[in-house]
N, CA, C and O atoms as CSV, one atom per row, in Angstrom:
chain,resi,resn,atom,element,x,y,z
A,1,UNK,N,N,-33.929,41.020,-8.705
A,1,UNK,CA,C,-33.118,40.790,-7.534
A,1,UNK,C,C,-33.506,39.444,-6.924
A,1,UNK,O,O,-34.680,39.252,-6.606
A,2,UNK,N,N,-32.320,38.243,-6.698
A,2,UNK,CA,C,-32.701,37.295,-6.013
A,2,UNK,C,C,-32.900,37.444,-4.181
A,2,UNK,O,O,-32.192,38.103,-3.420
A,3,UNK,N,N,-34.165,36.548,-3.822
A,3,UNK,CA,C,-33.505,36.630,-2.511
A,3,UNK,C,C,-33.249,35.378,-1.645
A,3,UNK,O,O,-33.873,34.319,-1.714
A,4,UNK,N,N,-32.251,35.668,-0.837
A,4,UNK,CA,C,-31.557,34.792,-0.449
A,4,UNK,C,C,-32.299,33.963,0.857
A,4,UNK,O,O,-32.338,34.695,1.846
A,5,UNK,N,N,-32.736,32.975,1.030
A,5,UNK,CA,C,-33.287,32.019,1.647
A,5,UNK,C,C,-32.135,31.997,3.533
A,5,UNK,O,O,-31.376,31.028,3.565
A,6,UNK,N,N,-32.093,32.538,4.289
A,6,UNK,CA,C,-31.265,32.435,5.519
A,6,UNK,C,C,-31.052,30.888,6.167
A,6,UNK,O,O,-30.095,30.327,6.701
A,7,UNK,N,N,-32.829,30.376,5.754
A,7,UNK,CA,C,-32.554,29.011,7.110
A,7,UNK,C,C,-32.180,28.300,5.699
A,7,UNK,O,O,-31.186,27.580,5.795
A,8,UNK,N,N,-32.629,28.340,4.714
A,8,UNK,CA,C,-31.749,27.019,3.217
A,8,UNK,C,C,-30.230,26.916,3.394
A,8,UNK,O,O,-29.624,25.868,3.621
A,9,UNK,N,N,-29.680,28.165,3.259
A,9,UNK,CA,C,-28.313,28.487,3.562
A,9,UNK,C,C,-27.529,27.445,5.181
A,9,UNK,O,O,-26.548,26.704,5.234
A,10,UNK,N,N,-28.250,27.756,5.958
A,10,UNK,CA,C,-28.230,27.469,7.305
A,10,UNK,C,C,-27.902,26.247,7.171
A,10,UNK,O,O,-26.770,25.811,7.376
A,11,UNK,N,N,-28.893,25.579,6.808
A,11,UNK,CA,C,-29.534,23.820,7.137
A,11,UNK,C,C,-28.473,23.042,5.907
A,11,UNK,O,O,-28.252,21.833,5.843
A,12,UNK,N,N,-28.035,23.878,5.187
A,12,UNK,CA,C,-27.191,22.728,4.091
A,12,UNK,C,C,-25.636,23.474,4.298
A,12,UNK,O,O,-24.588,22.898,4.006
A,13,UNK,N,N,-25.677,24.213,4.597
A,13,UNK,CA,C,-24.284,24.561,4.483
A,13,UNK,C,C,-23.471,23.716,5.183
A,13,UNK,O,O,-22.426,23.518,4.564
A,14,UNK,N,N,-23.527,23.189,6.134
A,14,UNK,CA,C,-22.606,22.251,6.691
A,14,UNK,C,C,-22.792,20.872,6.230
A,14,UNK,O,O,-22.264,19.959,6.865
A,15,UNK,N,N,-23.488,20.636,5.193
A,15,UNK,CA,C,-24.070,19.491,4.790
A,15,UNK,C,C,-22.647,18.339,4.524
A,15,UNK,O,O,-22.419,17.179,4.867
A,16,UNK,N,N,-22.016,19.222,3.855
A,16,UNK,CA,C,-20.669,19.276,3.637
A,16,UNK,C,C,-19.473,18.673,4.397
A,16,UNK,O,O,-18.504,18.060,3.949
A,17,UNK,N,N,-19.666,18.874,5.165
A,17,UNK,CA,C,-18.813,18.381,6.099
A,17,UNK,C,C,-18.650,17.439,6.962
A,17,UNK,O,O,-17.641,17.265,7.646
A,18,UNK,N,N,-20.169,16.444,6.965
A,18,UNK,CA,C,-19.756,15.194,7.558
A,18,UNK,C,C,-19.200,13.986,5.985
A,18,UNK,O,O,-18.653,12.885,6.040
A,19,UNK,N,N,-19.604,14.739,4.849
A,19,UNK,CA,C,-19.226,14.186,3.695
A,19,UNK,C,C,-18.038,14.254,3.505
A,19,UNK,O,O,-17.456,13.176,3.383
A,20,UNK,N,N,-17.248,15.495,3.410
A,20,UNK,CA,C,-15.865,15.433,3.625
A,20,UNK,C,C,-15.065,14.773,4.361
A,20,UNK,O,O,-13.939,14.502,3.943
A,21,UNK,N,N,-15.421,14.447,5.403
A,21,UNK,CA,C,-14.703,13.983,6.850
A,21,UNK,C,C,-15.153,12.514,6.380
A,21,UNK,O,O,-14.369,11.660,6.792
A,22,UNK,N,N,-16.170,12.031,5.654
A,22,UNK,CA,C,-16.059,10.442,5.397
A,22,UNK,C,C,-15.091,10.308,4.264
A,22,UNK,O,O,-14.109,9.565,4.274
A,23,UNK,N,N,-15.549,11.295,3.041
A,23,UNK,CA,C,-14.258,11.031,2.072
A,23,UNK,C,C,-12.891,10.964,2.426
A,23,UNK,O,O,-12.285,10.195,1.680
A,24,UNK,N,N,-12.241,11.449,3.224
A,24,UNK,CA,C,-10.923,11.819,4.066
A,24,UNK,C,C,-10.976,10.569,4.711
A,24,UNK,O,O,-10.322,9.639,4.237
A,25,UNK,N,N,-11.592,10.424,5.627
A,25,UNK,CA,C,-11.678,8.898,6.531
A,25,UNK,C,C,-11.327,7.510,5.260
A,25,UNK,O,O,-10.494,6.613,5.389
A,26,UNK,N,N,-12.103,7.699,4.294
A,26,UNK,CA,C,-11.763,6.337,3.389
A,26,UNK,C,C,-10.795,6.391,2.595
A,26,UNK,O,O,-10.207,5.432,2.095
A,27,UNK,N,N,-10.529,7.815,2.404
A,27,UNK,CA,C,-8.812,8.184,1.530
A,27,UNK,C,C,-7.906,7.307,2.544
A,27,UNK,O,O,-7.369,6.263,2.175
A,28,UNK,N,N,-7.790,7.803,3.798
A,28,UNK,CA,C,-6.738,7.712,4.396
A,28,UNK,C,C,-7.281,5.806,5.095
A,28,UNK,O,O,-7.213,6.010,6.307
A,29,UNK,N,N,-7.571,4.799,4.988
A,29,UNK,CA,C,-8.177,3.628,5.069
A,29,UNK,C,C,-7.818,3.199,4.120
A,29,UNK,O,O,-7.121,2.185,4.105
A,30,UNK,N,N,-8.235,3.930,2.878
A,30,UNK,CA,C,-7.835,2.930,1.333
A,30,UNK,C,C,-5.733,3.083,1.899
A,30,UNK,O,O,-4.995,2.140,2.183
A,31,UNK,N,N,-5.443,4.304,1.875
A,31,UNK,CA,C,-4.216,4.384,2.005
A,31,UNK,C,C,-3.064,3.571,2.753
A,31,UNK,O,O,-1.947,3.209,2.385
A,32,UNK,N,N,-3.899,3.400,4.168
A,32,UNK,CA,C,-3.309,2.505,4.818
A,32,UNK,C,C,-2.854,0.635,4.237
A,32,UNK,O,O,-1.928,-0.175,4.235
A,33,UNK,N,N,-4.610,0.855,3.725
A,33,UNK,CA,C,-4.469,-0.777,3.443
A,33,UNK,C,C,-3.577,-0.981,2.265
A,33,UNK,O,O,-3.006,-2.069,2.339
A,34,UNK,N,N,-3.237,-0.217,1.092
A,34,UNK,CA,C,-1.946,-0.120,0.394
A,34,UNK,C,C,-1.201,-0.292,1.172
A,34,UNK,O,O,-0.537,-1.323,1.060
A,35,UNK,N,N,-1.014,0.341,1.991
A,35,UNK,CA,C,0.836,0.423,2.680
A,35,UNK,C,C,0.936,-0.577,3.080
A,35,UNK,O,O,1.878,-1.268,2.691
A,36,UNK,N,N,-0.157,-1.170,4.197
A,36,UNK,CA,C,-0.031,-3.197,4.608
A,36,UNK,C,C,0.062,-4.016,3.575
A,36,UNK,O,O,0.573,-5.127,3.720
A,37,UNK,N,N,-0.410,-3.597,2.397
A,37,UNK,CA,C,-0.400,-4.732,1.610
A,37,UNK,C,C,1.086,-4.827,0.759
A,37,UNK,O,O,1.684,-5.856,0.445
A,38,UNK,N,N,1.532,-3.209,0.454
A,38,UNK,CA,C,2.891,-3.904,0.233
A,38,UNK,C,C,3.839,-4.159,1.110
A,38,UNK,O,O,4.941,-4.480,0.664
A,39,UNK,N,N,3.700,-4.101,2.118
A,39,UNK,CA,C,4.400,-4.555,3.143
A,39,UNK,C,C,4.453,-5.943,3.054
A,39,UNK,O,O,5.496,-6.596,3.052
A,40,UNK,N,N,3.061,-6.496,2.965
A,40,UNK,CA,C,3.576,-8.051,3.084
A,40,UNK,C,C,3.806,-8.891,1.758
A,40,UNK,O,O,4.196,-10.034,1.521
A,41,UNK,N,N,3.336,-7.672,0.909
A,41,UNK,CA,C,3.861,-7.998,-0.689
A,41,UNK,C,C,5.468,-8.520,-0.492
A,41,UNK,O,O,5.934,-9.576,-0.919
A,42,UNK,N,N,6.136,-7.523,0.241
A,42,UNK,CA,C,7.627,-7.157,0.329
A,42,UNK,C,C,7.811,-8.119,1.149
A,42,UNK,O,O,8.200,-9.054,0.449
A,43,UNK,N,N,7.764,-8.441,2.188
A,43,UNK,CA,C,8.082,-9.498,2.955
A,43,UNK,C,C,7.657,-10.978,2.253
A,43,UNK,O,O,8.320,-11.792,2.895
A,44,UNK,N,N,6.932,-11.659,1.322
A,44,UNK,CA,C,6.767,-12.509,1.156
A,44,UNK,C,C,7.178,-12.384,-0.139
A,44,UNK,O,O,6.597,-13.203,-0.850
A,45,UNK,N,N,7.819,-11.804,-0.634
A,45,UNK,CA,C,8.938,-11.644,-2.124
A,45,UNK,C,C,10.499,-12.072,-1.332
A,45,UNK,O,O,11.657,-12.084,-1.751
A,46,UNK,N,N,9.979,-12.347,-0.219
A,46,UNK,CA,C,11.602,-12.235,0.186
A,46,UNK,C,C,11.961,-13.448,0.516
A,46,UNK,O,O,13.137,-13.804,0.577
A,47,UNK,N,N,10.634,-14.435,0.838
A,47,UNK,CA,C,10.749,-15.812,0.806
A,47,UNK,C,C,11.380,-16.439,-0.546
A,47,UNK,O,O,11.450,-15.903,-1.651
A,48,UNK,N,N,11.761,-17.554,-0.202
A,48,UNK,CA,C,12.064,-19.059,-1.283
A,48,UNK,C,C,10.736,-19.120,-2.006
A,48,UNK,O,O,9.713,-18.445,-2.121
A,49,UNK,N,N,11.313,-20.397,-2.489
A,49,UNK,CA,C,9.634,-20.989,-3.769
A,49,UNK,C,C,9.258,-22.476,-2.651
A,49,UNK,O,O,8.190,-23.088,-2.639
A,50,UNK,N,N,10.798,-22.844,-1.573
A,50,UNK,CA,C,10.130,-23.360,-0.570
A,50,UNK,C,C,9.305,-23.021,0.195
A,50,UNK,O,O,8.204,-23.570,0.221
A,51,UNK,N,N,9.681,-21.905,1.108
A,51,UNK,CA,C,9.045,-21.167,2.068
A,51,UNK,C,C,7.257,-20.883,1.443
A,51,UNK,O,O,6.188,-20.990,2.045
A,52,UNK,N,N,7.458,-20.630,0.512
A,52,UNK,CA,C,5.977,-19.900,-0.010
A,52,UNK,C,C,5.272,-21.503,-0.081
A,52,UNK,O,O,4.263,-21.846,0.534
A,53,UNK,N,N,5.621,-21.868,-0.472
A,53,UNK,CA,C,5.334,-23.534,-0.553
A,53,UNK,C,C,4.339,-24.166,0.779
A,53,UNK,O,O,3.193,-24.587,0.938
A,54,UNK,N,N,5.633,-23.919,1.626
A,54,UNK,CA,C,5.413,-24.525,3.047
A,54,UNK,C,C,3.622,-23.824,3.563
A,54,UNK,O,O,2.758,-24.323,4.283
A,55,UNK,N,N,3.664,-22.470,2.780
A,55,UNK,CA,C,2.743,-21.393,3.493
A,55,UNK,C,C,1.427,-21.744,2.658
A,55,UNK,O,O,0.271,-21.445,2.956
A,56,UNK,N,N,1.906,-22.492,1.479
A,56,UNK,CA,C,0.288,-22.313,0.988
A,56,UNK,C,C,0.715,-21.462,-0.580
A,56,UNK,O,O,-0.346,-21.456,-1.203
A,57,UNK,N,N,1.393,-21.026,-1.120
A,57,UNK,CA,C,1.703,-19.864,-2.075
A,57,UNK,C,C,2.555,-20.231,-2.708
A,57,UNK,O,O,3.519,-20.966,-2.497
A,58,UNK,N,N,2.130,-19.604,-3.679
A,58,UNK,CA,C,3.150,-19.389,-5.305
A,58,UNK,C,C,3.862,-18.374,-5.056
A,58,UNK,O,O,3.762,-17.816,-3.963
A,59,UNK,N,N,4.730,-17.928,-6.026
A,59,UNK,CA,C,5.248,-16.805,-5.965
A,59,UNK,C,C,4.189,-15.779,-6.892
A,59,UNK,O,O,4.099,-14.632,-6.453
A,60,UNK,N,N,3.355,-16.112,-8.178
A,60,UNK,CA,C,2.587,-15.753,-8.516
A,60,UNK,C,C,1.097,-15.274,-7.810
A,60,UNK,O,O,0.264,-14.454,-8.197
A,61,UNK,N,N,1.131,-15.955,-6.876
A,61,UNK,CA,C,-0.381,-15.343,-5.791
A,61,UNK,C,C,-0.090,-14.637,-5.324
A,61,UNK,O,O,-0.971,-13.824,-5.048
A,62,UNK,N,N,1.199,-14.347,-4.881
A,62,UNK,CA,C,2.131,-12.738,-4.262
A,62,UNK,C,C,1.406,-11.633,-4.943
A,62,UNK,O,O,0.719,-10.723,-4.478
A,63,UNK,N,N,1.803,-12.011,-6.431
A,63,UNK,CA,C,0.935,-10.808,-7.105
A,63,UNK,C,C,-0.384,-10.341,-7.515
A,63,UNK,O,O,-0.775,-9.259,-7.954
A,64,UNK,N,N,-1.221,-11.928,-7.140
A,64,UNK,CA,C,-2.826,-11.879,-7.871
A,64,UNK,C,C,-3.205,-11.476,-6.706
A,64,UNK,O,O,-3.875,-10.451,-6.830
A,65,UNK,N,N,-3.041,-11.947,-5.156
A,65,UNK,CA,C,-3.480,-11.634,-4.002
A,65,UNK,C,C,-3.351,-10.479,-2.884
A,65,UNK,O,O,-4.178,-10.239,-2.005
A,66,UNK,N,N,-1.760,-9.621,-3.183
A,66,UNK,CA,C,-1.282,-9.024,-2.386
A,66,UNK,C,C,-0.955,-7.726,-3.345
A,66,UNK,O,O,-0.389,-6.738,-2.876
């Protein structure tokens, strides 16, 4: 018969849960910064080969950078 340890149980069981709540925190961070980035992916696809010009950009750094 094993026996079961009360304060081991205790002291780690929630161990869990400030780990979760960071994994979740950087899911939803990584997630965001996708969504800004094609956002301005999308908005600067929508420029000329002037416009991108004027800004500093290729139309190719659109894609290596954004």
């Amino acid at each position: 018969m094993t026996i079961i340890d009360q304060t081991t149980l205790r002291s780690h069981g929630f161990a869990f849960a400030p780990r979760i709540t960071r994994a979740l925190e950087t899911l939803a961070a990584r997630a965001a910064e996708r969504r800004d980035r094609r956002a301005t992916r999308r908005e600067l696809e929508k420029l000329s080969d002037r416009e991108l010009q004027d800004i500093g950009l290729t139309r190719g750094d659109i894609y290596s950078n954004f």
